[in-house]
MARMITI-156719 format. One line per 2 residues: number of its first residue (from 1); their letters; for each residue x, y, z of N, C-alpha, C, CB. Coordinates in steps of 0.02 Angstrom, whole numbers, plus 50000, padded with zeros to 5 digits. Glycine has a CB too. Layout:
NUM) a) X Y Z X Y Z X Y Z X Y Z | ...
This chain:
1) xx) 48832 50299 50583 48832 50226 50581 48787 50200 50636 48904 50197 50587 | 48727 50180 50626 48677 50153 50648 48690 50081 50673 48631 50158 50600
3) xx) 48664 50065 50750 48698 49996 50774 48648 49973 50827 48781 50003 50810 | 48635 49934 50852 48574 49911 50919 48645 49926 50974 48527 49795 50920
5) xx) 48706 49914 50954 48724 49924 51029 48803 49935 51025 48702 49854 51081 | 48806 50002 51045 48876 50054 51050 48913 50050 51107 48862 50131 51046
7) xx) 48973 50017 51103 49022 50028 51152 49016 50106 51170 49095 50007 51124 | 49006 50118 51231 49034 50193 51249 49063 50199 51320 48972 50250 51246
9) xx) 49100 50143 51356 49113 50137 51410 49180 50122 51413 49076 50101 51437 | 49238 50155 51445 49310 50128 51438 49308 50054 51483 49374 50192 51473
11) xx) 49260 50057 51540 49271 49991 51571 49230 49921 51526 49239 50000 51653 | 49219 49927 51479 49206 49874 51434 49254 49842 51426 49186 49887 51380
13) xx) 49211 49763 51437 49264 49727 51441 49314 49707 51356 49231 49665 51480 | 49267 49731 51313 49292 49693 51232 49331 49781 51199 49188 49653 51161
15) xx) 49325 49832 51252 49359 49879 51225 49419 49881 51245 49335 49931 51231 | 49405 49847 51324 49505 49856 51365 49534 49794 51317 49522 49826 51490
17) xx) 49494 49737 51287 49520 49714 51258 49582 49706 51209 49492 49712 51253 | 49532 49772 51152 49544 49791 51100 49593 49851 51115 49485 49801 51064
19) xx) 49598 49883 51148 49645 49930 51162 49701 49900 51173 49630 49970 51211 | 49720 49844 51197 49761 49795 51236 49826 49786 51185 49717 49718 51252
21) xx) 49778 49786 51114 49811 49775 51060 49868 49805 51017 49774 49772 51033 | 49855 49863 51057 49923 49916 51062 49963 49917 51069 49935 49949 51087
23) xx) 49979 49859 51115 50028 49846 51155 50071 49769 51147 49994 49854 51219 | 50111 49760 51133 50146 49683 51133 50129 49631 51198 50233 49694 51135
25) xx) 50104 49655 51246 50088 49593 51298 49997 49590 51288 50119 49617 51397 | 49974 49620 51253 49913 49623 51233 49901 49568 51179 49899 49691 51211
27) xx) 49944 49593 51123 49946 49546 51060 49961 49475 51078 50000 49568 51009 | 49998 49444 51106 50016 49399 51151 49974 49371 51189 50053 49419 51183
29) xx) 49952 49394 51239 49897 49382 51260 49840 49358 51244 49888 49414 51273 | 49792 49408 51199 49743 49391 51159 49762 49353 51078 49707 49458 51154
31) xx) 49799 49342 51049 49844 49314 51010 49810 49340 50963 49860 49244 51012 | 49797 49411 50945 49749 49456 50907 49788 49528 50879 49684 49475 50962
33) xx) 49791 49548 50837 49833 49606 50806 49765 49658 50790 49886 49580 50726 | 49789 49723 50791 49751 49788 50776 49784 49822 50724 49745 49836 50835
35) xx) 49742 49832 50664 49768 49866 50593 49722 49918 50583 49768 49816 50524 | 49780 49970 50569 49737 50029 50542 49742 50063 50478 49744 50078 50582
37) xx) 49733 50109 50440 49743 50131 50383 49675 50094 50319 49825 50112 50372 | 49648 50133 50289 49592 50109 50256 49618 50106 50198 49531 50144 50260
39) xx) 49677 50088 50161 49707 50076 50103 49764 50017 50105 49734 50140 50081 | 49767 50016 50203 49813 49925 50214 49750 49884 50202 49853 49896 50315
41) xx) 49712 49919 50253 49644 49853 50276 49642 49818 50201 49539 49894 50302 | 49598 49875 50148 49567 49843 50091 49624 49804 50061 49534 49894 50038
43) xx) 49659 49829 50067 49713 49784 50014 49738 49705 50048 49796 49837 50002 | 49736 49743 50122 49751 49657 50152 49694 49609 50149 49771 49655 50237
45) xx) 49648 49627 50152 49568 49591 50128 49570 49572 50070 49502 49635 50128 | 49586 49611 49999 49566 49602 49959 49615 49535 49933 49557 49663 49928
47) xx) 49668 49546 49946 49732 49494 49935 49735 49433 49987 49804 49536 49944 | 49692 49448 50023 49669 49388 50089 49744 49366 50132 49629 49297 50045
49) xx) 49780 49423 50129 49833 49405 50169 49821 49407 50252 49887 49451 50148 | 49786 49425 50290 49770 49408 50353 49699 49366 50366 49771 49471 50387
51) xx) 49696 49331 50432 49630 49290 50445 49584 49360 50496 49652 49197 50501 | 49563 49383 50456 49510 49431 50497 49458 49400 50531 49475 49479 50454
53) xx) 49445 49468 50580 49408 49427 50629 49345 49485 50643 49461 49402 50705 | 49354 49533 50640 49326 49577 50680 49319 49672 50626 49387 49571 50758
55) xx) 49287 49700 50635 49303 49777 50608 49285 49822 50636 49283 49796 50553 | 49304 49899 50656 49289 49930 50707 49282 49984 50670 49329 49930 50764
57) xx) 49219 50038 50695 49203 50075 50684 49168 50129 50733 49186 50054 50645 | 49178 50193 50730 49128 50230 50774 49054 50230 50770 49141 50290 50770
59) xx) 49028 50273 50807 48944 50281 50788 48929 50341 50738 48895 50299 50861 | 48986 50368 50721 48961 50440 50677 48991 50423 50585 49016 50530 50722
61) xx) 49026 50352 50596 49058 50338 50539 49020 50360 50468 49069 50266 50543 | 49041 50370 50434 49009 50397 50353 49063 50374 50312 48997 50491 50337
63) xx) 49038 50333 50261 49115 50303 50202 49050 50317 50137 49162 50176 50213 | 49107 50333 50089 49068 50341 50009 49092 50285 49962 49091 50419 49965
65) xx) 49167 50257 50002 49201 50224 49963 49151 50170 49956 49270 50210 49985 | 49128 50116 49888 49091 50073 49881 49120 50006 49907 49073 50077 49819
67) xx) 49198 49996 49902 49206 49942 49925 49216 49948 49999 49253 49913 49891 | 49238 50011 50031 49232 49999 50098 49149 50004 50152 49286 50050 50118
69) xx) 49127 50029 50102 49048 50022 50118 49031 49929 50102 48992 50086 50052 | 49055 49915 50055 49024 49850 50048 49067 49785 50109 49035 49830 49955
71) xx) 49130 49841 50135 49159 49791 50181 49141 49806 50242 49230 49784 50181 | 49100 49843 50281 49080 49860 50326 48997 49816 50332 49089 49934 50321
73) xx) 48979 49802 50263 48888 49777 50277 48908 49699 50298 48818 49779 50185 | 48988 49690 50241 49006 49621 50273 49012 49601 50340 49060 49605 50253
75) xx) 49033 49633 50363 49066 49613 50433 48990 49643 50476 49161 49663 50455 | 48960 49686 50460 48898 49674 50488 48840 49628 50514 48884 49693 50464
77) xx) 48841 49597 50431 48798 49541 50408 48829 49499 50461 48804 49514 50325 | 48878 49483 50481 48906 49409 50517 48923 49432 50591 48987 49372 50475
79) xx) 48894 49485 50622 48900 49503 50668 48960 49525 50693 48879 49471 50691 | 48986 49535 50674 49073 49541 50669 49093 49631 50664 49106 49491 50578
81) xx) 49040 49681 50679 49055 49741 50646 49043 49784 50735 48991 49763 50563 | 49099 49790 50742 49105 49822 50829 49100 49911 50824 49202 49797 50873
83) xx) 49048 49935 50835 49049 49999 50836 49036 50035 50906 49005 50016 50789 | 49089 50108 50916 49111 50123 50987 49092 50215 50987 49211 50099 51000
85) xx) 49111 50215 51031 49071 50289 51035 49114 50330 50992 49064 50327 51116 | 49135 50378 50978 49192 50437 50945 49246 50466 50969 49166 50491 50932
87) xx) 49218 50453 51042 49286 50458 51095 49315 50399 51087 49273 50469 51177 | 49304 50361 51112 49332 50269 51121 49380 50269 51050 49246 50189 51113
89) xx) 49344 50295 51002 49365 50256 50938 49436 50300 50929 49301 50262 50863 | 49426 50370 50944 49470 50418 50924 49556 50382 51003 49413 50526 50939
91) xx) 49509 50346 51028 49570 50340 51083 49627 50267 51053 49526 50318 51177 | 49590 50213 50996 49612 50162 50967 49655 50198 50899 49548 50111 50952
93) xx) 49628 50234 50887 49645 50274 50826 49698 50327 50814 49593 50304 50813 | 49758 50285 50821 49807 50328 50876 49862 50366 50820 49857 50265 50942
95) xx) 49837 50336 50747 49881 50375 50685 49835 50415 50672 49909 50335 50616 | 49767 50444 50698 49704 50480 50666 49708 50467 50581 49707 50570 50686
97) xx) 49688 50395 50592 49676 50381 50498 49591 50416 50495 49675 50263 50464 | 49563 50410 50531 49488 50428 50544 49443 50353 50506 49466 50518 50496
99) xx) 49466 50309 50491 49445 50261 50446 49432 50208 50473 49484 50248 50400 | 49408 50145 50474 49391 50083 50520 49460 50037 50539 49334 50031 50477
101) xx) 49462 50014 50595 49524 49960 50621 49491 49909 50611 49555 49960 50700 | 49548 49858 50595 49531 49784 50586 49554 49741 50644 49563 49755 50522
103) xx) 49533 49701 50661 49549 49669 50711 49594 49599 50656 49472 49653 50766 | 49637 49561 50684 49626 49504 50646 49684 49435 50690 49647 49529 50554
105) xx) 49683 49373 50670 49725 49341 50684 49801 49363 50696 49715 49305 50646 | 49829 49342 50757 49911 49361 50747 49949 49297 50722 49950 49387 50824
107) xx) 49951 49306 50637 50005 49267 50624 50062 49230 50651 50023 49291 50598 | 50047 49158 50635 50122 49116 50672 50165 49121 50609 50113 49015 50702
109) xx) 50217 49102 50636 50285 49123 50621 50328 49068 50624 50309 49175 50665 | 50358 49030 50551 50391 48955 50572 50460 49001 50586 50397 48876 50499
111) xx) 50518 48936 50621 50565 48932 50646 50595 48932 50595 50572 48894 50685 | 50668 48998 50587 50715 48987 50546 50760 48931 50542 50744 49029 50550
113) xx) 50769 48884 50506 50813 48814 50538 50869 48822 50463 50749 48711 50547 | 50831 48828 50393 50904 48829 50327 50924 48886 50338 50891 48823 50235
115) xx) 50993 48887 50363 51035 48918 50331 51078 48957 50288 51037 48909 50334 | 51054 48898 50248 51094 48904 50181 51045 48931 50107 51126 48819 50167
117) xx) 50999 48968 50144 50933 48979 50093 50976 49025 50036 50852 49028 50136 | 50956 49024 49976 50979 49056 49924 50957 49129 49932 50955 49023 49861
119) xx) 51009 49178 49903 50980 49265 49911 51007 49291 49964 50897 49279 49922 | 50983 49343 49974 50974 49365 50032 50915 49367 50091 50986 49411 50018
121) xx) 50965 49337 50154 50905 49326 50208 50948 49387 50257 50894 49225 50250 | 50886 49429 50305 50899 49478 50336 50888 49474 50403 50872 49523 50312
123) xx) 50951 49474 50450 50914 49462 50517 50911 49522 50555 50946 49409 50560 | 50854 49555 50624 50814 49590 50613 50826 49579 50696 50753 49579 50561
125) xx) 50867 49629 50742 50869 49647 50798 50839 49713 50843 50920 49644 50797 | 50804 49745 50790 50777 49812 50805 50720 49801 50865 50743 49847 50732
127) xx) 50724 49842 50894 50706 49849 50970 50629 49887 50955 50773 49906 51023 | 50653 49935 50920 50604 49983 50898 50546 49959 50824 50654 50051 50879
129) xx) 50470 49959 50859 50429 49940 50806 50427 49976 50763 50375 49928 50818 | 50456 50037 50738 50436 50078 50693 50489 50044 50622 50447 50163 50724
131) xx) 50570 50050 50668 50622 50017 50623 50607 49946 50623 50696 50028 50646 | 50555 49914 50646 50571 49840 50640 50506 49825 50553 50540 49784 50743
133) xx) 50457 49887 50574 50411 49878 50495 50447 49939 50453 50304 49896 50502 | 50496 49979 50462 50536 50006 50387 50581 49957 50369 50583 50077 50392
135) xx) 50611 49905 50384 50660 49875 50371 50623 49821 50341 50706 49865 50423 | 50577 49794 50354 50542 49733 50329 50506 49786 50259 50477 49686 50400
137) xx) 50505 49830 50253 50455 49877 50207 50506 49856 50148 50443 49977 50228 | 50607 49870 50173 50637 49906 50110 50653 49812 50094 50721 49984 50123
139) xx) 50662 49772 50144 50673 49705 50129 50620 49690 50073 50668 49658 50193 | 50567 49684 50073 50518 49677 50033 50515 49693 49965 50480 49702 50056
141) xx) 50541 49759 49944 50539 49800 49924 50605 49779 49879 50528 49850 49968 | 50655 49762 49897 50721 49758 49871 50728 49679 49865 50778 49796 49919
143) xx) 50686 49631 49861 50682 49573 49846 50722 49514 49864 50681 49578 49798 | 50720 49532 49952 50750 49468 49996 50706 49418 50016 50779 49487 50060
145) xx) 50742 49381 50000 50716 49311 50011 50665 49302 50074 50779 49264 50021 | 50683 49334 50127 50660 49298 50185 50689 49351 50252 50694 49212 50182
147) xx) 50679 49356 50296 50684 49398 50353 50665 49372 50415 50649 49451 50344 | 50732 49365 50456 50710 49326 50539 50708 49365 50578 50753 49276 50575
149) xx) 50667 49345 50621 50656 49405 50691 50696 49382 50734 50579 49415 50733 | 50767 49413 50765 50797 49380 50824 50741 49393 50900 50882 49421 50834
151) xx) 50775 49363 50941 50746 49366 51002 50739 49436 51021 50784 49329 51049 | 50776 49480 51019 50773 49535 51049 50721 49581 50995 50852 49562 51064
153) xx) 50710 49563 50940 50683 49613 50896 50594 49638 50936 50679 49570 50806 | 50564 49677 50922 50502 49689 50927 50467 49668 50877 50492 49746 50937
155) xx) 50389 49660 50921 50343 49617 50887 50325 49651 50796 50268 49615 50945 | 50343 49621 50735 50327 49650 50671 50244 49655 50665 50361 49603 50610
157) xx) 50199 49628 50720 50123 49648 50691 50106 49698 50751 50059 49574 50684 | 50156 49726 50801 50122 49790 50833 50115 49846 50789 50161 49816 50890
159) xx) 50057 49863 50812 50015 49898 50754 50074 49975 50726 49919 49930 50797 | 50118 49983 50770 50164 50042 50767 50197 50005 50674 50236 50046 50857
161) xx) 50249 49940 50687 50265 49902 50622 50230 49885 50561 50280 49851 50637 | 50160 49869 50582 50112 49885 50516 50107 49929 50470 50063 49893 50527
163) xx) 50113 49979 50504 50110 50036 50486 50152 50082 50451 50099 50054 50526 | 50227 50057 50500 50291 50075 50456 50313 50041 50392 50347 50068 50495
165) xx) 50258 49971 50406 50291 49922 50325 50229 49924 50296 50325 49823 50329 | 50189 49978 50282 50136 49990 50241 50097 49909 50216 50169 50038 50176
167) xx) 50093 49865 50280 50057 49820 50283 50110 49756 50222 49973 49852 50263 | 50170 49770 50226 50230 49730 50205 50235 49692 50247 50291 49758 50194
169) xx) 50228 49666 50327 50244 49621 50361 50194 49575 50358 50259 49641 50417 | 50155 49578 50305 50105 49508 50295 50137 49478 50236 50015 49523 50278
171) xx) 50168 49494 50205 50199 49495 50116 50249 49457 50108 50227 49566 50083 | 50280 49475 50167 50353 49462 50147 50376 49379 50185 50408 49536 50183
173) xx) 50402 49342 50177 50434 49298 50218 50471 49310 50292 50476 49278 50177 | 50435 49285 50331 50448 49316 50416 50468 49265 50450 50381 49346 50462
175) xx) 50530 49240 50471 50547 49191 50548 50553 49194 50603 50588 49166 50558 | 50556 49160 50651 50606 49196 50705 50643 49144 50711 50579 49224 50778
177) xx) 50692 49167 50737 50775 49174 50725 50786 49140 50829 50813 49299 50695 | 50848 49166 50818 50901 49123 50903 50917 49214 50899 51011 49029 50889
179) xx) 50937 49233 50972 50961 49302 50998 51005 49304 50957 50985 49315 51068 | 51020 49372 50965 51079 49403 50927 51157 49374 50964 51070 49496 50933
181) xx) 51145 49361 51031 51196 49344 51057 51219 49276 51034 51186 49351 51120 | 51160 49227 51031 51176 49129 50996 51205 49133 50930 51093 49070 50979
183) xx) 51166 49209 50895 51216 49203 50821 51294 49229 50833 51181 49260 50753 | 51307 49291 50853 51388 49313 50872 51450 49256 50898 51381 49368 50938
185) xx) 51411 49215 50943 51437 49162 50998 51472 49098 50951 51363 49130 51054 | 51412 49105 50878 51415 49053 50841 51423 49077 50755 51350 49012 50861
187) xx) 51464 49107 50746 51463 49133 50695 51485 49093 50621 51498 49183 50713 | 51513 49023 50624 51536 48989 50599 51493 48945 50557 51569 48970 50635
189) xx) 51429 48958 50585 51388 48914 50577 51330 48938 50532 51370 48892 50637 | 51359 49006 50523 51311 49057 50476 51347 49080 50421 51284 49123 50515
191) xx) 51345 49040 50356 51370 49047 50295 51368 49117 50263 51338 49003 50258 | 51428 49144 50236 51430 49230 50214 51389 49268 50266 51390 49248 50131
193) xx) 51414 49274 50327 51369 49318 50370 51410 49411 50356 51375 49280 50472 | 51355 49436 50335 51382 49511 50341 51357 49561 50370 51390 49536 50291
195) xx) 51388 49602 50421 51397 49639 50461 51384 49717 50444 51451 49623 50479 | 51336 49771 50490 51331 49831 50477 51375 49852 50519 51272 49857 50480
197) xx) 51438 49913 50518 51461 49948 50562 51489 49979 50540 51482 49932 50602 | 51489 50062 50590 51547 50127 50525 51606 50104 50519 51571 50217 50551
199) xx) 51628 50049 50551 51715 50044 50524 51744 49990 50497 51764 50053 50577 | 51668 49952 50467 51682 49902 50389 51692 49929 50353 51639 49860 50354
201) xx) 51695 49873 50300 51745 49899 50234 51682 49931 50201 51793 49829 50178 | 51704 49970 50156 51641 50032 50118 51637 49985 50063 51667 50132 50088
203) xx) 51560 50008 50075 51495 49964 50014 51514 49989 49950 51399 49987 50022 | 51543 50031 49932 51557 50036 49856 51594 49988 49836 51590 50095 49833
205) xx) 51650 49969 49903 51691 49914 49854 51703 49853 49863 51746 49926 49843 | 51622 49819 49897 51618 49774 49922 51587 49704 49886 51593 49796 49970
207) xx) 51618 49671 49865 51547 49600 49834 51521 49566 49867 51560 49543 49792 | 51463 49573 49854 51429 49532 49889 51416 49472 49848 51372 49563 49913
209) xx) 51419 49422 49910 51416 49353 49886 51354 49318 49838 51421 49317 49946 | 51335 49275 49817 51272 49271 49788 51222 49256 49826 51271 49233 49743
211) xx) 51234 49231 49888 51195 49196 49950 51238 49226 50028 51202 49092 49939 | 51186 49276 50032 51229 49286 50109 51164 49307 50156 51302 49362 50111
213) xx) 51204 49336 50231 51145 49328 50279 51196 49437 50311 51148 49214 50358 | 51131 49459 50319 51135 49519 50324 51107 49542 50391 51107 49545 50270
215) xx) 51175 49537 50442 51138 49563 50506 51168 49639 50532 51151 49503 50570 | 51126 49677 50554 51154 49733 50583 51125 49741 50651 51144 49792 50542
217) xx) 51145 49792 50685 51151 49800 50778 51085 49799 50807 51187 49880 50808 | 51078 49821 50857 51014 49842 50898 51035 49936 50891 51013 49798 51000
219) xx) 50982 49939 50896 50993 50021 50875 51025 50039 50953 50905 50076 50849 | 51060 50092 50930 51110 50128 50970 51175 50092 51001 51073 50156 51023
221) xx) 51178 50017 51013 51219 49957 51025 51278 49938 50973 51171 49901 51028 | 51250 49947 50907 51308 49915 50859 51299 49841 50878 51395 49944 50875
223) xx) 51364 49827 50843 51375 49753 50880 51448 49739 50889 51345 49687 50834 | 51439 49708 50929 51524 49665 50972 51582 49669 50920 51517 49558 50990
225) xx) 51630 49699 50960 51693 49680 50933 51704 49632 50882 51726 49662 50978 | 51672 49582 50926 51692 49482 50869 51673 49470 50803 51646 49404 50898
227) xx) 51620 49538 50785 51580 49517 50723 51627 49585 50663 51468 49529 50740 | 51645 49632 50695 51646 49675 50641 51709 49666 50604 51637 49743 50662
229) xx) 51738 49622 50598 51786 49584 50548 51739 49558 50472 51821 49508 50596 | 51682 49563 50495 51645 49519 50440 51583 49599 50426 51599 49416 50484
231) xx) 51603 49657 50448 51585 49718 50437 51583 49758 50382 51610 49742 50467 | 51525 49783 50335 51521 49842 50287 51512 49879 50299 51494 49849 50249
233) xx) 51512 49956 50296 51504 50004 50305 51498 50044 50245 51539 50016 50344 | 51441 50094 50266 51415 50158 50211 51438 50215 50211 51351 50178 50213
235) xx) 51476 50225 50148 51514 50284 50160 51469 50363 50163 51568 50282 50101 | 51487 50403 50206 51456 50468 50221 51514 50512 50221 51414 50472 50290
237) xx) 51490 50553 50218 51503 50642 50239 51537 50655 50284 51447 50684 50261 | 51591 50662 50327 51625 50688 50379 51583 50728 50418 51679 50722 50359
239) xx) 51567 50686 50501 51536 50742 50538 51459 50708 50558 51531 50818 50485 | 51442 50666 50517 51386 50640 50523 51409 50570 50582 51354 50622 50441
241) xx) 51377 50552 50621 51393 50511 50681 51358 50481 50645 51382 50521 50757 | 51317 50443 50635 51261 50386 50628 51215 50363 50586 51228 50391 50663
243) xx) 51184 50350 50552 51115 50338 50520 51073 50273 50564 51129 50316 50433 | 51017 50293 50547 50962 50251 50583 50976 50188 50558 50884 50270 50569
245) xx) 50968 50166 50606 50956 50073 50592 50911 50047 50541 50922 50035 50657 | 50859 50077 50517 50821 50047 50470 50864 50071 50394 50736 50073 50479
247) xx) 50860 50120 50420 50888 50179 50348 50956 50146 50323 50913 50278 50378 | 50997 50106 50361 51063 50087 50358 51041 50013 50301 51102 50072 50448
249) xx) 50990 49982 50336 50967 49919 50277 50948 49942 50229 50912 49871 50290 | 50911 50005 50230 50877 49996 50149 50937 50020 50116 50799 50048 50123
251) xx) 50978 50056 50126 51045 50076 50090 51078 50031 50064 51090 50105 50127 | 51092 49982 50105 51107 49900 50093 51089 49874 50059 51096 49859 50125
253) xx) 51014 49860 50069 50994 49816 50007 50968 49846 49936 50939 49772 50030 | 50950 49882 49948 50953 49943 49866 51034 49923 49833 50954 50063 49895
255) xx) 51093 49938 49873 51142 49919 49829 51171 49866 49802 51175 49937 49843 | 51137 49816 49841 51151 49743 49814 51074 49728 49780 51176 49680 49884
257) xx) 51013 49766 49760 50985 49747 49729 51015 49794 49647 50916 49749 49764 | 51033 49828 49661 51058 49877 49611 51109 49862 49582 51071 49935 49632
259) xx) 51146 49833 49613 51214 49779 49572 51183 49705 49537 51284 49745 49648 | 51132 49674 49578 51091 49615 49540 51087 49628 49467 51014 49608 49566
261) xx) 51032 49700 49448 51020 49706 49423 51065 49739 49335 50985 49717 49463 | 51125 49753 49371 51165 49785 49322 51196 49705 49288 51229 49847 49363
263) x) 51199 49642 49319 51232 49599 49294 51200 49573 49228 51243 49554 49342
């Protein structure tokens, strides 16, 4: 990949930039997200679900694909096409897709304020970016309405969550939400609120309401005493301590999309 002028310096200033982006006080900062995978990019382009800005590539790059060749002359043509040495690139390139990063706008995010929204709405305390884009992946996927980010959750466009929601956290309906603690404190005020924990009542023999709100713990935390009265639980195997926090939603909502569908 042929260029008048190749990043090859870590002290560059538009590479510490871009590296920055890695990171949640980066994204923040530069109010800029980093996407990788050459089957999110095109598809998020092609469906124009992000405001792109930027595309990154090494100096040794080679593509056959026609549309990603034709999206690379784009972002050329408009000056917009950042190419870095093979080291640099391999150091941004931190899932080794080997394929171009997109730079692009970091989506705002309105304020959850109804309540009372029809379906299922999912609120979303995960600490961890990996469970914060599988859970928005199976939400998506299992046809909830809408999904709030509490305070404590991690950022859904660090590039780690992109990645886990196979570029689902542009798709889906995203808020942010009040801490996990303003909802517990205030629970009255959150219509059919239901609860993940092993010692709710088991999901086989549970109804779910037609409109409810689906919160589970911070991973490894659970949640407070005060809430698990309003607790489901997934029945397992004797012996098994736990399932992952993400893995625990999609179980969830698969079975209340799976009961939808039997009606």
């Amino acid at each position: 990949m042929n260029n008048s002028e190749t990043i090859t310096s870590k002290e560059n200033t538009k590479f510490k930039e871009i590296k920055s982006l890695s990171e949640n006080a980066g994204i923040v900062k530069n109010n800029k997200i980093l996407i990788s995978g050459k089957k999110i990019i095109l598809e998020l382009l092609r469906e124009n679900c992000v405001k792109s800005m930027e595309l990154i590539v090494h100096e040794d790059y080679k593509e056959t694909d026609k549309e990603l060749l034709d999206c690379i002359a784009s972002y050329k043509n408009k000056n917009a096409l950042i190419v870095l040495s093979k080291i640099l690139f391999n150091e941004l390139d931190i899932f080794r897709t080997k394929s171009p990063l997109l730079i692009a706008a970091l989506p705002n995010l309105d304020k959850w304020n109804d309540k009372t929204l029809a379906g299922c709405t999912v609120l979303l305390p995960f600490q961890n970016p990996v469970n914060i884009g599988s859970a928005i992946r199976s939400a998506a996927a299992m046809g909830a309405g809408r999904v709030v980010l509490l305070k404590e959750a991690a950022n859904p466009f660090h590039p780690k969550s992109i990645r886990a929601s196979s570029g689902t956290v542009f798709k889906v309906k995203l808020l942010y939400g009040p801490s996990l603690d303003e909802i517990i404190s205030n629970t009255k005020s959150y219509s059919n609120l239901i609860t993940l924990d092993m010692k709710g009542r088991d999901l086989s023999h549970f109804s779910f309401p037609e409109n409810f709100i689906l919160l589970p713990g911070v991973e490894g935390q659970g949640l407070p005493q005060k809430v698990r009265n309003m607790a489901i639980s997934i029945p397992m195997q004797s012996g098994v301590e736990s399932l992952n926090a993400s893995v625990s939603i999609s179980i969830v909502l698969w079975e209340w999309k799976r009961r939808i569908g039997a009606k």
